[in-house]
N, C-alpha and C positions, 0 to 999 in steps of 0.2 A: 203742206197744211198740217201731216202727220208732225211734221216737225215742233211745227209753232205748239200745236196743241203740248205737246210733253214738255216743251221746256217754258210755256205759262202757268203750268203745273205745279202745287207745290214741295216740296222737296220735304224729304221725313223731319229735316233738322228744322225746318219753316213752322212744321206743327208745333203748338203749347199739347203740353201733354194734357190730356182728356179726364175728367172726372170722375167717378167712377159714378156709373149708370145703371141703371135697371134694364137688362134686354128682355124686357117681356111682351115685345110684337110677335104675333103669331105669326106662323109658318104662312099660312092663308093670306095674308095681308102683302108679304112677299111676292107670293107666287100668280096673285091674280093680275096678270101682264094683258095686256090688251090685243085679240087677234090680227089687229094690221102690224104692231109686232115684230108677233109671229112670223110671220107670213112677206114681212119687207125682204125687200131682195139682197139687202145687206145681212138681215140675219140666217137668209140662206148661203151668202156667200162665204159668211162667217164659221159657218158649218161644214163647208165643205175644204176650207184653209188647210193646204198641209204643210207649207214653209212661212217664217218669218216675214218674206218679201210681200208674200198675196196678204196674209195682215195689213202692211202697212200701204198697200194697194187701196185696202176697203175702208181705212180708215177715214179718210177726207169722206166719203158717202155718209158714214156715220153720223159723223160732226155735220154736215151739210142738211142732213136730215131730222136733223134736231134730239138723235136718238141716243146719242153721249149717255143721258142720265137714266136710261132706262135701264133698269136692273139686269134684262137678260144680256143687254149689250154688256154691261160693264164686268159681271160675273164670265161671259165669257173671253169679253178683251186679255181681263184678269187669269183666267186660266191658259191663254192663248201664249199667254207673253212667258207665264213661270215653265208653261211645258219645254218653251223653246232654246229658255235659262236667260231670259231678257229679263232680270229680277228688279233692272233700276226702273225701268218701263211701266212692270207689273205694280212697284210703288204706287209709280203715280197716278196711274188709275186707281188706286187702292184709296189714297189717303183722300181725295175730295167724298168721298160717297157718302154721305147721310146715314144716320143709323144702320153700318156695316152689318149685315148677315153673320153668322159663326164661322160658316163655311169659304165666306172669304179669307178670313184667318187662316182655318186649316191649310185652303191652296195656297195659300201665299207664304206660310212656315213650311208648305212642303216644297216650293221654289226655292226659297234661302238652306235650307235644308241640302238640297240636290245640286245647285248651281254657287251658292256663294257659299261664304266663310262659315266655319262653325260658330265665330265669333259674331255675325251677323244674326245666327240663325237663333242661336239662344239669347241675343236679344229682341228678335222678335217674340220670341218664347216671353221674355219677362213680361213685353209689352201687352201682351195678350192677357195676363193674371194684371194689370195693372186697368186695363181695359174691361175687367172682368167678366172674361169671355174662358167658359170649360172645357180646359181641353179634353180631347176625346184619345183615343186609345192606340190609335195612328199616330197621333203627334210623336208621342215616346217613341214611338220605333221607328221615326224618320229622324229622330234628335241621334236615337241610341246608333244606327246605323254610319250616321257621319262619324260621329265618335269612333268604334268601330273601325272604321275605313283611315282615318286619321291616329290611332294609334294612340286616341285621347282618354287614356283610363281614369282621370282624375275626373275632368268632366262628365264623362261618363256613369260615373260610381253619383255624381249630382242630380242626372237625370233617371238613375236607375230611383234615388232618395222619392224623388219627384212622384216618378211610378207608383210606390207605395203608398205614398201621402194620398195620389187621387185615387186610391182603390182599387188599381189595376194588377197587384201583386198574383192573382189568381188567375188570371186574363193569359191563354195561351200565345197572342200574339205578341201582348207586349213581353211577356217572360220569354218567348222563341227570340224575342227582338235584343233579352239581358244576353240569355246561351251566348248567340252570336257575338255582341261587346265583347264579353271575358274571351271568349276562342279568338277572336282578332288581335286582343289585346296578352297574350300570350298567354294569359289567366286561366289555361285550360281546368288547371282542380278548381275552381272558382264558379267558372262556367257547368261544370259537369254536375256541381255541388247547385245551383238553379233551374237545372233539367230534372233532377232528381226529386227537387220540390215539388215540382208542377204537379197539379193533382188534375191534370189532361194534360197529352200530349198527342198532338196531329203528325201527319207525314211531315211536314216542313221543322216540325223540333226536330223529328228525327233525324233530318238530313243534316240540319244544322249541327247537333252538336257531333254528328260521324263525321260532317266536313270539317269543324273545328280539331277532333282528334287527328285527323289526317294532316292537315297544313301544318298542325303542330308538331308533324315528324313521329306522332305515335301511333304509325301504322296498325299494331297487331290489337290493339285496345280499339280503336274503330273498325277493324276487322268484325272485333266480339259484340260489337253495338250493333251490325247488322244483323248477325244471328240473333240477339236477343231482340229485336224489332220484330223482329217476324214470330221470337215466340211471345210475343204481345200484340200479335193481329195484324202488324199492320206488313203492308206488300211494298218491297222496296219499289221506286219508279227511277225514271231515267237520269232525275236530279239524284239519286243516293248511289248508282252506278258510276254515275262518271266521276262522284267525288270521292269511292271507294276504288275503284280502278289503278290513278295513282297510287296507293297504298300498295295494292296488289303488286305492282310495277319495283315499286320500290323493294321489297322484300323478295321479288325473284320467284311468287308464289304460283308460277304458270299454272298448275291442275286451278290451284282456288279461280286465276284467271279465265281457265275454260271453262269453267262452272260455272262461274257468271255470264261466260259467253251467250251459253247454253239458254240461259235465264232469258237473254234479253231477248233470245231465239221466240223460247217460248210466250213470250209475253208482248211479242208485235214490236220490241223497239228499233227489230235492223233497221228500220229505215228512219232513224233519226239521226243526223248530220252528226251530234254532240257525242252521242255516245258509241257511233262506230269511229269517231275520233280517238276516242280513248282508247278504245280495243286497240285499234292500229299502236297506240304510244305503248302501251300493257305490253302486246306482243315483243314488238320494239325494244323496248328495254329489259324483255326478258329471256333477248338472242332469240326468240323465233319471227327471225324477220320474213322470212316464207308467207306464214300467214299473215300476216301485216300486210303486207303488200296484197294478198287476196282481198282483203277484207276491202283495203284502199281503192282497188282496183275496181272493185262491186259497187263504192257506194255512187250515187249518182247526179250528188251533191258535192261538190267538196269544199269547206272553207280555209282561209289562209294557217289555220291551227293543222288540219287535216295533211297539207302539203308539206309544211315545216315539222310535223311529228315524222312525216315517211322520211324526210330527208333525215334529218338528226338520229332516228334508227338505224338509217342502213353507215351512217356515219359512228354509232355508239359498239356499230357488230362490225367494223372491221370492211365493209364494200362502199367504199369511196366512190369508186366510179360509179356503182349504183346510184348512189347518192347525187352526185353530177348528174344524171340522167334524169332522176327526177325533176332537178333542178331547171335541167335545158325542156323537159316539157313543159313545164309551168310557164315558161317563158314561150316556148312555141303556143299555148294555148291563151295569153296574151293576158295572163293574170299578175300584177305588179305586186313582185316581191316584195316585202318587210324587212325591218330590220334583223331579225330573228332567222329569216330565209337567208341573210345576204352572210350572216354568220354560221349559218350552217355549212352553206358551199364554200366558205373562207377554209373552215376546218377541213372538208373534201379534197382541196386540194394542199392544204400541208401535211394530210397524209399520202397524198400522192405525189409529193411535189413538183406539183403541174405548175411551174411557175408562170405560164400563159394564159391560161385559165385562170388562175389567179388576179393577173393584173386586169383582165377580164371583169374579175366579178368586183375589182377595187375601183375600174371606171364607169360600172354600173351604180355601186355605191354613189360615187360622184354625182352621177348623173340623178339620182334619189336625192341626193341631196343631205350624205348622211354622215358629211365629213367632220360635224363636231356630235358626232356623236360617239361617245366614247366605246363603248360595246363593241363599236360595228368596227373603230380604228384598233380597239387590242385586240381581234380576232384577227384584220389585215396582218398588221404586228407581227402576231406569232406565225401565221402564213408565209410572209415572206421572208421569216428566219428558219422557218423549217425547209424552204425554199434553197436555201444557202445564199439566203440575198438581202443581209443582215444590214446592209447599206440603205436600201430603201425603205428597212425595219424604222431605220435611226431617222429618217426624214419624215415619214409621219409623225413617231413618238414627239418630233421635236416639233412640230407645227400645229400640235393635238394641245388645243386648250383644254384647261380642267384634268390635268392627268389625276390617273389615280390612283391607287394604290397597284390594281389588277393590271396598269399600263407599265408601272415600274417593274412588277416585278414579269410581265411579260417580257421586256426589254432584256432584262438581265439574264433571263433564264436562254432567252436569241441568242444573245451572245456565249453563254456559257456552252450552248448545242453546237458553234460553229467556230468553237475554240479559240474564244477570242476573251480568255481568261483574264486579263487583266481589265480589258473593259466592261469586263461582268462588276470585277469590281470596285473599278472607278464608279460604275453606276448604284451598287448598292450606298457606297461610301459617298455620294452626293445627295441618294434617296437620302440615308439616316441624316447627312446635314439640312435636309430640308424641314425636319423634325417630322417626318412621315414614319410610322411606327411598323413594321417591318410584320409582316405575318408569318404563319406556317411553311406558304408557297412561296416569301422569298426567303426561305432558308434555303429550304429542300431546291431550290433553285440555284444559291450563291456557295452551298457549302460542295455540291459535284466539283463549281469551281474550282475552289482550293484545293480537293481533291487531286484533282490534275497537277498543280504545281509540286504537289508530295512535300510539301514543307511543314514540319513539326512545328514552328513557331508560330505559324498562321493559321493550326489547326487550332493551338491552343487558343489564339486568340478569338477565335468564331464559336469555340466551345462556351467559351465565358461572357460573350454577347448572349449568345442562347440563355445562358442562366441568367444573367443581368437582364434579359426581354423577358425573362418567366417561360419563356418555350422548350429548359430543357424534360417537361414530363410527355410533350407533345410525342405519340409515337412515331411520326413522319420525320421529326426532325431529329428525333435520337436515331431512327435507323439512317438520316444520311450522314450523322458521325459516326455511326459505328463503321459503315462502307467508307469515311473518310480517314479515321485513323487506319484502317486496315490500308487506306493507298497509300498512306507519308508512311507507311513501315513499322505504325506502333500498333501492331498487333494485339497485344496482351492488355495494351491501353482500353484498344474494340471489344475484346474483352473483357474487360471488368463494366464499361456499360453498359454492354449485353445482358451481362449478368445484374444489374441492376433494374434492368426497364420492369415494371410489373406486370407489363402486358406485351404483347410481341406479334407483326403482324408478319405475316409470308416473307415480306420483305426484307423484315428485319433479321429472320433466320438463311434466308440468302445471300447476304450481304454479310455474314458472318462465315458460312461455309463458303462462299468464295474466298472473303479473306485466306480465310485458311490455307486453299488448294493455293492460290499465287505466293503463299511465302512458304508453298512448299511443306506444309504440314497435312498432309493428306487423311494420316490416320487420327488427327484431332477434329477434322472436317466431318471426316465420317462419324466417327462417336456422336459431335452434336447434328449429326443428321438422325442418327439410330434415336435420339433426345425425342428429336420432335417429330419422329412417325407415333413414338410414344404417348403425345400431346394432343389439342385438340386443332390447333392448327394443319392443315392438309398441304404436304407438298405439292408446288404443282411446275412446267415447265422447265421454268427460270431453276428452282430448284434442283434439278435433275441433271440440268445443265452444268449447273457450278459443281455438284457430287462426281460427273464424269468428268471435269475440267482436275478437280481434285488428284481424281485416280491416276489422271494422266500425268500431272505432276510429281506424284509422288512415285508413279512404275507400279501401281497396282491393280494390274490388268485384271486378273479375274472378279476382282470386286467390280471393277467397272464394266465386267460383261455382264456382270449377276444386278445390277442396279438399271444397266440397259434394257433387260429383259422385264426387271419390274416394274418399270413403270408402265408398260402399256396391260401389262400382266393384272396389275395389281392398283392399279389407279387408274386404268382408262386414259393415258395420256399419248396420245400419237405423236410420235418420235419428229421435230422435224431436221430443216438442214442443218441449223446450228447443232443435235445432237448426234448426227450422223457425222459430219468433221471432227466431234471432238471424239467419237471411237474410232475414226481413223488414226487420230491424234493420240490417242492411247496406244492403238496395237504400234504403229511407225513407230513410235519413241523408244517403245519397246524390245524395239529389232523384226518384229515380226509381219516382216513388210508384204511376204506373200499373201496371210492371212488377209491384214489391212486391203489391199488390190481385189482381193475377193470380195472382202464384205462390200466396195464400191461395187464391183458390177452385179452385185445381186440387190442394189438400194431399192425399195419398192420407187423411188423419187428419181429425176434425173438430178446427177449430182451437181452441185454448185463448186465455185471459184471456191471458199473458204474448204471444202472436201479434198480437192484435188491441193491445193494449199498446204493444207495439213501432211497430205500425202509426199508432194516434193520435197517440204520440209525435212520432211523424216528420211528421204534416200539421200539429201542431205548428209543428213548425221551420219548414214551408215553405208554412206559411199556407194551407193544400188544405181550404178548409170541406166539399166533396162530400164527397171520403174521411173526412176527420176525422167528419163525421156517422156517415157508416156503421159505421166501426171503432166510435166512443162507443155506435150501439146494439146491437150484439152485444156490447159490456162490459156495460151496461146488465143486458143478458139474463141474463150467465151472473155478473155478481158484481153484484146491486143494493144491495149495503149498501155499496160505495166510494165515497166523494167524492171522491180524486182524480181519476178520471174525469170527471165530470162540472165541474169545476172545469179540465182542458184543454179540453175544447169550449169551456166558458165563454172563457177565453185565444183560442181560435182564432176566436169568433164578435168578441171585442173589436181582434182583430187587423185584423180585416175591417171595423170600426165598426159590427155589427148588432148595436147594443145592444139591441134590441129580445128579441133571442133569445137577451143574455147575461140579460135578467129572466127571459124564462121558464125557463133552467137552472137562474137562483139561487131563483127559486117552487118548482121542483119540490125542489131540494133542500134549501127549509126546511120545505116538506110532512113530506116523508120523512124530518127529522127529522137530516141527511147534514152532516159538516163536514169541510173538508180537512186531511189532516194538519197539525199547525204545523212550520213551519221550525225547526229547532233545531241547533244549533253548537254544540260544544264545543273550547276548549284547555285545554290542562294549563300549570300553572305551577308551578313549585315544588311537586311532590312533591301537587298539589291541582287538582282537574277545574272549571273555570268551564264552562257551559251558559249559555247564549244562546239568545233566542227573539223572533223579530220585533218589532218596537215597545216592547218592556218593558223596563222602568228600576228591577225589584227590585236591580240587581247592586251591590255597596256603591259601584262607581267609577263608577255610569249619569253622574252630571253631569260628569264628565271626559269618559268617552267619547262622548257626542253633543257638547261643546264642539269635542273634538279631529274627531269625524266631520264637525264642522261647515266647522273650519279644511283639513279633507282635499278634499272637497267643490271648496272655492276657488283649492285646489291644483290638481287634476286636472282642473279645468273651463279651467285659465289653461295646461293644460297639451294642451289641446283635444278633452278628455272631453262628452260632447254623451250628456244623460239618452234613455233610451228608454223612455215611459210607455205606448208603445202598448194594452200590455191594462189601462191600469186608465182609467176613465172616472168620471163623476158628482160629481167633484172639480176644483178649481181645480189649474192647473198646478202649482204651488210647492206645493202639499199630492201630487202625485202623486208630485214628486223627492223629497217629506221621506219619502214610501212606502217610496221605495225604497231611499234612502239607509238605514234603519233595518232592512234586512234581516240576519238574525243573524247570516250571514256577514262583511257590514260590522263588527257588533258586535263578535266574534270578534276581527277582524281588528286593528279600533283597539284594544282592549284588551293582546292582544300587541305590537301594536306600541307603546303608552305604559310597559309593563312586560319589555319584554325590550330588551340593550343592542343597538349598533349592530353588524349584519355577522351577526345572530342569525337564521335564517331562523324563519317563524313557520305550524308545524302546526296545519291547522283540518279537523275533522272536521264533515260537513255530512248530516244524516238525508236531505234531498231535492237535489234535482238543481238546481246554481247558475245561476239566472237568467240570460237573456241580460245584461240591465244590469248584475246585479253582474260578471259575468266580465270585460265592458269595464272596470270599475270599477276590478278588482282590478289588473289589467294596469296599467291610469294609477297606484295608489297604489304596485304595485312600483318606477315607473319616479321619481317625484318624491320615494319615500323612501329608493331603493337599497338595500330590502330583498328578499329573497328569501322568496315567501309560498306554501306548500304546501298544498291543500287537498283532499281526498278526497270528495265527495260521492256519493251513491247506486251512482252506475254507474261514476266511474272517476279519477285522479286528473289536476290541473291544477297545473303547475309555474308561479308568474307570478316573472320574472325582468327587469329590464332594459323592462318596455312590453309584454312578450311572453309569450304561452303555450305550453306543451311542446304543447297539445292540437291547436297551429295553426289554433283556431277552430272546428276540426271536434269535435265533442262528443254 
């Protein structure tokens, strides 16, 4: 019957528009309703309605009762419908009614208002001054509010006109209701410039325009609005806390944050759900996750904001697993995740890469039902690339309707972490055909890539994209060219942008003193490290890290004991494993292997792979069979599935001539089933990648290049090049020089140099670290071909020029 009723009804486009009338019925005339009424069971049932369903329950009673046209029925049918956002409904109760009351109007524009279009709503707005009925002072700030929330400044700036014209310019609610408009609509000097006017202002202006400063990203100016609130009387409440909080959070301000702690201590608010949420997010993002989690732990409510802030904290500080655990109680306590939960634990476990756990939280997603939602599939995305499971990265992305920008350049950034260089940038280079316009994050994401390749032509080309996108003033993406020229070899290139950026962040001056140390200029590293203690920028870690990587590059052991010491010294920074390898890395290189051995067993840390690494290394170079033992069995221990390992010892017992103990390493390691990486080298030629790998003769030009390796050989030997076969044994001499001469770097090498013209220096990327015999090698072929030959291997780069190395031997 509900049914019939609404659609005999007639429809707003049904009505002729209305005359303009005189409403001058009295309020009295309305309101004298008749006691049975009152009192019918329908208008008590009416009253006690709290879903849409029991409405349309009571309505056949209505209509059967003959009470349709009774004004309390239809004022509340009318309000029944707009609170529940049934606005087509609400109509048409609305449009039969006889000399309509004012206040039908108001509910019925604050329905259109709330539930339909702004375009709907400000036509009922017209209708209303057509109908001429006055609006009142609510209307404006249920117009101004859509606006607002819609991002509709134009419109807005019409109903603000509006305001004025009916008199309401003065009126605290409607001017709190303009505030609001311009702070949504990013208008903050606009907005601040209408607060200012107000000649009253309530706690809700107040909150208003500190919330507007806040959202606006101007933390420390809505900071200063709550102090001066309070030196104008008024007491902040738990609406100005939770929207000042974020502020606090953002700038790191933890005292200001305890202070307000304190506040909300003092003034009864612990126990509101809202604002011990915030506290927990405040703490949270300002590394004191301790108390976050007390706070979380206290309160005795929790909502889905509450649960998603603890987790995304202990995720923002680095405890993943924490983070998981929250996660898994929320789900033991039978509370259904969000989309925002299910991306928090995505992130939990690509810092842990739990890849179980992960697929886990990606068939709960499923099971949610959140598989087009994009959010939720580029947090999976980068999960399962950080995962090393870059395959099941690329079958989402590819099944994932609406990609978008954050999913492209999630994609590419997968593949660039899991070294799959080329398809980072077949996907950039289908992103920009798809006329998709590339951002900040997919530079700093596709230019690492190129990085890796070490190719000068493709650096330059990614340079001039940048400046052709407009992104080369961006600081993220000029610091990963400056880290990118420094890996293709063009140092001084890194340098002169360096020297250009106007602004520079940690990263940027990192990325520059590493340059440095890997091509071997240790004492240029340092200088612009002495630069920027001088500045306002603060070293920190990563910093300290690349100054000792420096040191050790260059053999300047006492500066990099004297930089070891300050940093915990003098900057508070606790030393970890990466900078404890690289001071083994220092003294070993050095020759000062006992030293080195010491500083391990006195580590406050138990030492790591990369420590005892650094340590074999170095008995390596300096032929120390004791040390080299010991370092090889604590690798042994802690990584038994690596055959480089076990293939240095092998090197250092052949060094010594204890062949006997270079069989038993190469027994155990065909036991165990262990092979050493292969050598492999690559150059770029013409716009096409050549790979090279020790002794092998698939590459179309192998019989030119061992012909030419051959005739190089005769050169550099008459040039008084003198082979060093020491680690290889069990072979005739002239098969141990053919060993070595066929190392892929050689190969590399002849290649570029049979295919590039004369004066052309020749880029060679190397996976392992260049043998002592090719390094002499390479120095004789630069000197007898007058070519300039560049080559980067594992740990750093070697300039050979003239006979001579940038690396001055030390390496």
């Amino acid at each position: 019957m509900s049914s019939q009723l609404i659609s005999s009804s007639p429809t707003i486009t049904e009505i002729p528009t209305p005359k303009l009338r005189s409403r001058s019925h009295t309020l009295s005339q309305r309101t004298q309703i008749p006691l049975h009424v009152y009192k019918h069971p329908a208008a008590i049932l009416l009253e006690l309605s709290t879903s849409i369903k029991e409405v349309y329950q009571i309505l056949p009673h209505i209509i059967k009762s003959n009470l349709y046209t009774e004004h309390l029925f239809q004022t509340k049918l009318l309000s029944l419908f707009c609170n529940h956002g049934c606005i087509a409904e609400a109509a048409r109760v609305f449009e039969p009614i006889q000399d309509k009351p004012e206040v039908l109007y108001y509910t019925l524009l604050k329905g259109y208002a709330k539930y339909s279009s702004l375009h709907e709503a400000l036509l009922f707005f017209v209708r209303m001054k057509v109908d001429n009925v006055k609006p009142v002072v609510y209307n404006f700030t249920y117009l101004l509010k859509v606006c607002g929330d819609k991002g509709e400044l134009r419109r807005g700036k019409e109903i603000h006109g509006q305001l004025i014209k009916n008199g309401f310019s003065s009126n605290v609610f409607a001017m709190t209701g303009v505030v609001n408009l311009y702070a949504k609509c990013r208008q903050i000097e606009e907005a601040y410039k209408m607060f200012d006017r107000m000649p009253e202002r309530d706690l809700v202006s107040w909150n208003t325009i500190i919330s507007g400063f806040a959202q606006n990203g101007l933390a420390k100016l809505a900071l200063g609005l709550v102090v001066k609130m309070q030196e104008e009387g008024q007491r902040p409440d738990s609406v100005t806390l939770v929207s000042i909080l974020p502020s606090v959070a953002d700038m790191g301000l933890v005292k200001i944050g305890r202070s307000i702690h304190g506040y909300v201590l003092r003034a009864g608010f612990e126990g509101l759900v809202n604002v011990n949420t915030a506290l927990v997010d405040m703490y949270s993002k300002c590394r004191y996750i301790g108390i976050g989690r007390l706070i979380f732990d206290g309160m005795k409510q929790r909502t889905m904001v509450s649960w998603n802030s603890m987790i995304d904290g202990y995720v923002r500080s680095g405890y993943a697993e924490e983070a998981m655990a929250i996660f898994e109680k929320l789900l033991d306590e039978g509370v259904e995740p969000t989309d925002v939960t299910i991306m928090g634990a995505a992130r939990a476990c690509a810092d842990l890469g739990d890849l179980d756990r992960g697929m886990f939280v990606h068939k709960l997603s499923d099971k949610l039902k959140l598989a087009t939602n994009v959010s939720v599939m580029n947090s999976l995305i980068s999960m399962y690339s950080k995962c090393k499971r870059v395959d099941l990265a690329v079958d989402i992305f590819k099944k994932l309707p609406g990609k978008t920008l954050v999913s492209w350049n999630a994609m590419i950034l997968g593949f660039a972490q899991n070294g799959c260089v080329n398809d980072a940038l077949n996907y950039f280079y289908e992103m920009h055909s798809r006329n998709m316009r590339p951002d900040t994050f997919t530079m700093v994401s596709v230019i690492p890539a190129l990085a890796e390749l070490s190719v000068t032509r493709q650096a330059k080309w990614i340079h001039g994209f940048c400046i052709r996108s407009c992104l080369d003033d961006d600081i993220f993406v000029m610091t990963a060219l400056v880290d990118m020229y420094a890996k293709c070899g063009a140092i001084h290139t890194a340098r002169k942008l360096f020297d250009r950026m106007n602004e520079r962040h940690v990263t940027t001056w990192n990325a520059m003193i590493d340059g440095y140390g890997t091509h071997g200029l240790g004492k240029a590293g340092l200088e612009l490290f002495n630069e920027m203690q001088k500045g306002v920028v603060k070293p920190n870690d990563v910093t300290f890290l690349s100054v000792l990587s420096a040191c050790s590059h260059a053999g300047m052991v006492e500066e990099g004991l004297s930089y070891f010491t300050s940093m915990k010294r003098d900057y508070g920074i606790e030393p970890g494993m990466d900078h404890y390898g690289a001071m083994v890395d220092l003294l070993g290189r050095a020759g000062r292997l006992n030293e080195a051995w010491n500083f391990i067993r006195k580590m406050p840390i138990e030492p790591g792979i990369n420590v005892y690494g650094a340590m074999l290394g170095a008995c390596k170079i300096h032929k120390n069979v004791e040390l080299g033992e010991k370092a090889a069995n604590k690798l042994f221990a802690l990584n038994p599935d690596e055959g480089g390992y076990h293939v240095l010892l092998a090197n250092i017992y052949a060094t010594a001539s204890m062949w006997g103990e270079v069989a038993k390493v190469r027994t155990t390691m065909k036991k165990k089933g262990l092979q050493k990486t292969p050598g492999c080298s690559v150059v770029e030629l013409r716009n096409e990648v050549h790979s090279f790998y020790s002794g092998t003769t698939n590459h179309p030009q192998s019989k030119k290049i061992y012909a030419y390796l051959e005739e190089l050989g005769n050169k550099i030997k008459a040039a008084g090049y003198v082979p060093d076969t020491s680690s290889i044994h069990d072979v005739e001499d002239d098969i141990k020089e053919q060993l070595n001469s066929t190392h892929s770097e050689r190969l590399a090498i002849a290649f570029g140099l049979l295919n590039t013209s004369q004066g052309t220096p020749i880029h060679i990327r190397k996976n392992l670290r260049v043998c002592g015999d090719c390094h002499t090698a390479t120095k004789y072929i630069s000197l007898v071909t007058g070519r300039e030959i560049i080559v980067r291997d594992m740990q750093r780069f070697h300039h050979f020029k003239n006979g001579t190395c940038s690396c001055g031997d030390y390496w």
